[in-house]
C-alpha positions in Angstrom: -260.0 117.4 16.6 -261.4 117.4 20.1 -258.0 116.5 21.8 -256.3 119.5 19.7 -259.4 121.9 20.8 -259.0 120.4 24.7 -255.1 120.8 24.5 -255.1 124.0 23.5 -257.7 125.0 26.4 -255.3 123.8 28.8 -252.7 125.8 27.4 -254.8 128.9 27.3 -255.8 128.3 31.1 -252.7 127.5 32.7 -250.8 130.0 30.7 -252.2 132.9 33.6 -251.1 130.4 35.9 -247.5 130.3 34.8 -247.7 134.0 34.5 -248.4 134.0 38.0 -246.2 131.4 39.4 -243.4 133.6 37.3 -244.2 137.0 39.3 -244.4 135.2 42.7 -240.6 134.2 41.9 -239.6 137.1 40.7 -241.2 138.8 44.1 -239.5 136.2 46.3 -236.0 137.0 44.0 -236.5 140.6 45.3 -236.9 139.6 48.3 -234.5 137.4 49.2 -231.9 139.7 47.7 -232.9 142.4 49.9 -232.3 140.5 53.2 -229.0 139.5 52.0 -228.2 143.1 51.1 -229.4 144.4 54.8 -227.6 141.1 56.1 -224.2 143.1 54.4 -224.5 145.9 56.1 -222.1 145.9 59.9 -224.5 144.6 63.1 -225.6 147.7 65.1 -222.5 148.0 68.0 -223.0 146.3 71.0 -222.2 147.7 74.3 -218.2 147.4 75.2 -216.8 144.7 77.1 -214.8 144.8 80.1 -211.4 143.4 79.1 -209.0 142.9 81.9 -206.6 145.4 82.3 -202.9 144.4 81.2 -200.0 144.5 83.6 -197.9 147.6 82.4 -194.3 146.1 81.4 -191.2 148.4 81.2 -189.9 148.4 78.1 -186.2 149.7 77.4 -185.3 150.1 74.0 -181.8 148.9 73.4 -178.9 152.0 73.0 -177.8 151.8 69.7 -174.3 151.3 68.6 -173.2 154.7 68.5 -174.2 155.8 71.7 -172.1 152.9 73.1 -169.2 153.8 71.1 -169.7 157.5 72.4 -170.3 156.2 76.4 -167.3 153.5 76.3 -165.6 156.8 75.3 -166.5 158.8 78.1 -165.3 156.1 80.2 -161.8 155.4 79.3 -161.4 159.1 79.6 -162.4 159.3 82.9 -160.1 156.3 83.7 -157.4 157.6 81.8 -157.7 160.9 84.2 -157.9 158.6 87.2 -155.3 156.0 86.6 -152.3 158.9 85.6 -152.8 161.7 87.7 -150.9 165.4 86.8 -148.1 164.9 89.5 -147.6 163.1 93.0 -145.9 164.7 95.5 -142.8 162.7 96.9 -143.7 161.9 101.0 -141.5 164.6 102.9 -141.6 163.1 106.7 -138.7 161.2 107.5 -136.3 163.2 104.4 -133.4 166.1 104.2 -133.9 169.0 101.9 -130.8 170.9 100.9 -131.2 174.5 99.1 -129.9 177.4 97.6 -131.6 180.7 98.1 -130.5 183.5 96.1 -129.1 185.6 94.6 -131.4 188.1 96.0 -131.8 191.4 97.1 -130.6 192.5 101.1 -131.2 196.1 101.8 -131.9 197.8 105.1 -131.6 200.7 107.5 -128.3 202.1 110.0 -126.0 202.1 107.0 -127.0 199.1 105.5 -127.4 199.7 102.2 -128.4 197.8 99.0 -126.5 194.6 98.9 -126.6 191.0 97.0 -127.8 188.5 99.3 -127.5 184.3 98.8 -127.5 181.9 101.0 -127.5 178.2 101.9 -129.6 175.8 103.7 -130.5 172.9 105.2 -133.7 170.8 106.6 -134.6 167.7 108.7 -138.4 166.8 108.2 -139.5 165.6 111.5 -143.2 165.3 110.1 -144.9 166.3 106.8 -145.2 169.4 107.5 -142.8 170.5 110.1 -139.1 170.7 109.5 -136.4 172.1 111.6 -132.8 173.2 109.9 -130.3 175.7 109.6 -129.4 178.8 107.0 -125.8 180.4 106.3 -126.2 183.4 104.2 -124.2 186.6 103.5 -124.9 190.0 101.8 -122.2 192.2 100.5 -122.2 195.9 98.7 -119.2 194.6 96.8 -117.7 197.7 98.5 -114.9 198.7 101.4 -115.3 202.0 103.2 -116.8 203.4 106.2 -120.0 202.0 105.9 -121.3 198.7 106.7 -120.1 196.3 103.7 -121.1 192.4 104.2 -123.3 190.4 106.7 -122.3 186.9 107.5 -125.2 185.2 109.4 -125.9 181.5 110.8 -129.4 181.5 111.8 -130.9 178.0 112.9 -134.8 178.0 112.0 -138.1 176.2 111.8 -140.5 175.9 109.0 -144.0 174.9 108.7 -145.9 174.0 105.2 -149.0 174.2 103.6 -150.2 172.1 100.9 -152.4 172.8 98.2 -155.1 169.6 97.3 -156.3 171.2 94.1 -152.4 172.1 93.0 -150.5 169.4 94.2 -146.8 170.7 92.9 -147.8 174.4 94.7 -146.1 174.9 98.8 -146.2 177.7 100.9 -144.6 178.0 104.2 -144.2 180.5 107.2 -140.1 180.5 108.8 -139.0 181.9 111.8 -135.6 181.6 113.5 -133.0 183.2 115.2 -129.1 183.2 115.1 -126.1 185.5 115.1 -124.8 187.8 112.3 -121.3 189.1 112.0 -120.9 192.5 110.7 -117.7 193.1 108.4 -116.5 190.4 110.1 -115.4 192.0 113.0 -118.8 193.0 115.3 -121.3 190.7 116.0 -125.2 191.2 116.3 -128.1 189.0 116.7 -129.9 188.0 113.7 -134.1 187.5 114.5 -135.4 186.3 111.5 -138.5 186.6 112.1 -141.1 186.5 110.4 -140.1 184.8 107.2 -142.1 182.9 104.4 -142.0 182.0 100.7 -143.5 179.7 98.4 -142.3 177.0 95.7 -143.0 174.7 92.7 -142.6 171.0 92.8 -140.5 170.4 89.2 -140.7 167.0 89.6 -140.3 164.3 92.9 -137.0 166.1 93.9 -136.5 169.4 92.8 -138.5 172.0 93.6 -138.0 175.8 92.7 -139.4 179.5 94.6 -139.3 182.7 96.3 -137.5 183.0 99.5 -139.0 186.0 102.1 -137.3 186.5 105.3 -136.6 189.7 107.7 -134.0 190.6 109.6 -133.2 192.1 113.3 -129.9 192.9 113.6 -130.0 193.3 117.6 -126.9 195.5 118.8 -126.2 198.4 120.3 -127.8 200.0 117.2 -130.4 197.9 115.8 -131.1 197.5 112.3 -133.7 196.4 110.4 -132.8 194.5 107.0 -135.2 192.3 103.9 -134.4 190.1 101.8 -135.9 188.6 98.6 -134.3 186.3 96.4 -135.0 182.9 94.5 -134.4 179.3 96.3 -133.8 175.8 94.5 -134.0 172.9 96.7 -133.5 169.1 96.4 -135.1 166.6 98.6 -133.4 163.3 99.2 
């Protein structure tokens, strides 16, 4: 009966004990979780650090495939323009040109009225530019009376060119010469051509095709004053 009585004392008294021992873990539980809750939360930030700065690196991005289709296309246009030129003129220094100018118009003054002019003609290049040869042409009214009815002139002349960069197949040129002229084949006058002038189109290496200018002094004892106007096709060889 006393060891009962005693073991139940103990129990009584270290029951608070327990109690107490149960509350201090509980209180340490709390604790402990709130550190590890405040530990969760991010550190406070620290001051930056000085990182080394980073050489800059060019950086091309590659063209994509259709911009090279659309630049290799640009190119072979560009050759294609390059490598076949529009037209090349044919060297002239060193060639003969033979031509025929007219049918034209040849009206002047002192009786001469309006006639059909065409002539023929022929040139020695001594340079590019400079070519020395000689014209035979005639104008006739087609008519016989008092008047003056047909002109028969040789005139040996000089022409000078002047090519165009930028239109390769276009010439001008300035003429001057100075021959005689028979008049109805009887009476005979001197024939200044001067000044004279046309232009032409390069058809191809060869053949070229233009307008023929030139103006007549006929130089006698009455002198008369005559144009002419007419088309001229001429082949180089």
């Amino acid at each position: 009966m006393k060891k009962i009585l005693t073991l139940a004392a103990v129990l009584f008294l270290s029951l608070p004990a327990a109690l107490l021992a149960e509350e201090i873990l509980l209180e340490e539980y709390e604790i402990t979780g709130n550190i590890e809750e405040i530990n969760l939360e991010p550190a406070p930030a620290s001051s930056p650090t000085k990182r080394n700065p980073k050489k800059a690196t060019s950086y091309e991005r590659p063209a994509s495939r259709s911009s090279q289709q659309v630049g290799e296309v640009e190119v072979s246009i560009d050759k294609r323009v390059k490598i076949a030129p529009a037209f090349t003129a044919e060297p002239r220094e060193g060639t003969f040109r033979v031509g025929l100018v007219g049918p034209g118009i040849y009206v002047g003054n002192k009786g001469i009225d309006t006639m059909m002019g065409i002539g023929a003609e022929g040139e020695y290049f001594i340079f590019e530019r400079l070519s020395a040869g000689m014209k035979i042409q005639v104008a006739t009214d087609f008519a016989s009376n008092n008047e003056l009815n047909s002109i028969l002139s040789f005139i040996p002349q000089a022409r000078y060119l002047f090519d165009f960069d930028s239109h390769p197949r276009w010439t001008a040129y300035v003429q001057a010469g100075a021959g005689i002229a028979l008049l109805d084949g009887s009476s005979v006058a001197a024939d200044i051509a001067i000044p004279g002038g046309g232009i032409w189109w390069q058809y191809n290496e060869k053949l070229s095709i233009g307008l023929d200018l030139s103006l007549h002094i006929l130089a006698r004892s009455s002198t008369a004053v005559a144009f002419f106007a007419g088309p001229a096709f001429r082949y180089q060889f």
